[in-house]
LOKOLNU-92221 format. One line per 8 residues: number of its first residue (from 0); for each residue x, y, z of C-alpha. Coordinates in steps of 0.05 Angstrom, whole numbers. Layout:
NUM) X,Y,Z; ... .
END
This chain:
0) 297,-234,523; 341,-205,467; 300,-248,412; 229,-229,441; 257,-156,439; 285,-162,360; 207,-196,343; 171,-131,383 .
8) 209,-82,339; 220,-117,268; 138,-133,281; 129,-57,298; 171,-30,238; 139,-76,191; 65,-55,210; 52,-134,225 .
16) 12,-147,285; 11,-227,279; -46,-225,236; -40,-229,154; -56,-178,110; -118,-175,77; -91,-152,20; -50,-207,-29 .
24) -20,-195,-101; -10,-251,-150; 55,-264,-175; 48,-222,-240; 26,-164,-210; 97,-165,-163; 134,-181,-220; 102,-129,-263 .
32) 113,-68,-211; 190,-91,-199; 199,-102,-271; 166,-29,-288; 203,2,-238; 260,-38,-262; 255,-8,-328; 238,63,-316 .
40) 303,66,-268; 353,25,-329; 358,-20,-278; 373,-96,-297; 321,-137,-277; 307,-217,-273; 236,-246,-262; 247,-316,-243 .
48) 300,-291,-186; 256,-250,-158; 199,-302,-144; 256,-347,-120; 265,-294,-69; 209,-279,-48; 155,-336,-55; 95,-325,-56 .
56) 48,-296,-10; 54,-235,-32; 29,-174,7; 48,-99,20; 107,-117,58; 129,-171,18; 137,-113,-40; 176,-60,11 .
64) 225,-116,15; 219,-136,-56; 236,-67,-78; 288,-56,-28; 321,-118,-51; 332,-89,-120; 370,-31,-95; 302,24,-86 .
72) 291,58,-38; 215,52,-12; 162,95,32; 96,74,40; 39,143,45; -32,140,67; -65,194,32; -125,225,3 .
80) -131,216,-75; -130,286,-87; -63,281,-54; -33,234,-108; -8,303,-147; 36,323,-89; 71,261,-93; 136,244,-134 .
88) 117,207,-197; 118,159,-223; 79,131,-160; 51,61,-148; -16,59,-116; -72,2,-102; -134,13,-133; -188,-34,-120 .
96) -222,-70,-182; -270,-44,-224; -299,-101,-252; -262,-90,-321; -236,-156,-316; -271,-217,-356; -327,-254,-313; -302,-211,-252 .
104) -369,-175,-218; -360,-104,-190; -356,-105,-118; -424,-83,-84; -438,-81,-11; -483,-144,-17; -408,-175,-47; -365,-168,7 .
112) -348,-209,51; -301,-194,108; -228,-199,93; -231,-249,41; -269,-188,-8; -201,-157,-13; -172,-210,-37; -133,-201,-97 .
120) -185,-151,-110; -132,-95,-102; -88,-80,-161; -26,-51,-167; -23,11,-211; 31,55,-233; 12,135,-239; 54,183,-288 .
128) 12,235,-276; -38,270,-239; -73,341,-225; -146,363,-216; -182,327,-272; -161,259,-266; -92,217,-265; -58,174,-324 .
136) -46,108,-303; -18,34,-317; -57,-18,-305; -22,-78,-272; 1,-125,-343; -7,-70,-388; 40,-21,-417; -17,28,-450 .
144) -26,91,-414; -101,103,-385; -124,163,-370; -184,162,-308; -232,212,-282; -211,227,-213; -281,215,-192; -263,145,-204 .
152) -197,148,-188; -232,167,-122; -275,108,-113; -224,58,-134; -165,84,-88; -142,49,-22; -106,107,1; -38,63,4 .
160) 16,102,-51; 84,73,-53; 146,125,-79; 207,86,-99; 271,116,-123; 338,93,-123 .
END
């Protein structure tokens, strides 16, 4: 009874309700946010320990855990993307693709397909700033600032922010 009990409420507290979720990250895009965070904190950081562990697949629980590993503390928001300039920044947020990569389509209605459409489809981003006109941004991999529109910061957000701090 005890076990079944500690399942119920680590399942609860983790959001995980026996199924997966649909969203997945690749490797560099974990290693990427922990690094950056890593770095804007002067925090000491090692790549290859982390994917030891935490193998892969990665999801939005796998990176609460990930963070929390490295000594940050971690809260997951739902919110509107106007409501990105209440938040503490430097945020990370998920922004869906935009089709900017090489021979990746953008995602039209006719292109999804169920679950598997979100699949690493979702990209981790890192916001410095953000107000009325748009936000400024990096891109998972890069380390050049981009400033977007928030009309397309709009489209492309999930509505899942993450604010980590020490």
């Amino acid at each position: 009874m005890p076990r079944r009990l500690l399942r119920f409420v680590s399942e609860t507290r983790s959001g995980a309700s026996g199924k997966p979720s649909p969203i997945s990250f690749s490797t560099d895009d974990i290693v990427w946010v922990m690094g950056s965070f890593c770095a804007l904190n002067r925090k000491p950081f090692d790549a290859e320990l982390l994917v030891k562990q935490f193998p892969p697949p990665y999801s939005e629980d796998t990176l609460i855990h990930a963070a929390r590993a490295l000594g940050f503390r971690i809260r997951r928001s739902t919110c509107k993307p106007s409501a990105v300039a209440e938040l503490n920044l430097p945020c990370l947020v998920l922004l869906r693709s935009g089709g900017s990569e090489p021979g990746e389509q953008p995602q039209t209605d006719n292109n999804q397909d169920s679950d598997t459409s979100l699949l690493h489809k979702i990209r981790p981003v890192i916001v410095v700033r953000a107000d009325a006109e748009g936000v400024v941004l990096f891109e998972a991999g890069t380390n050049t600032p981009h400033p977007m529109p928030l009309a397309e910061f709009s489209e492309r957000f999930t509505g899942s922010a993450f604010q980590l701090a020490l």
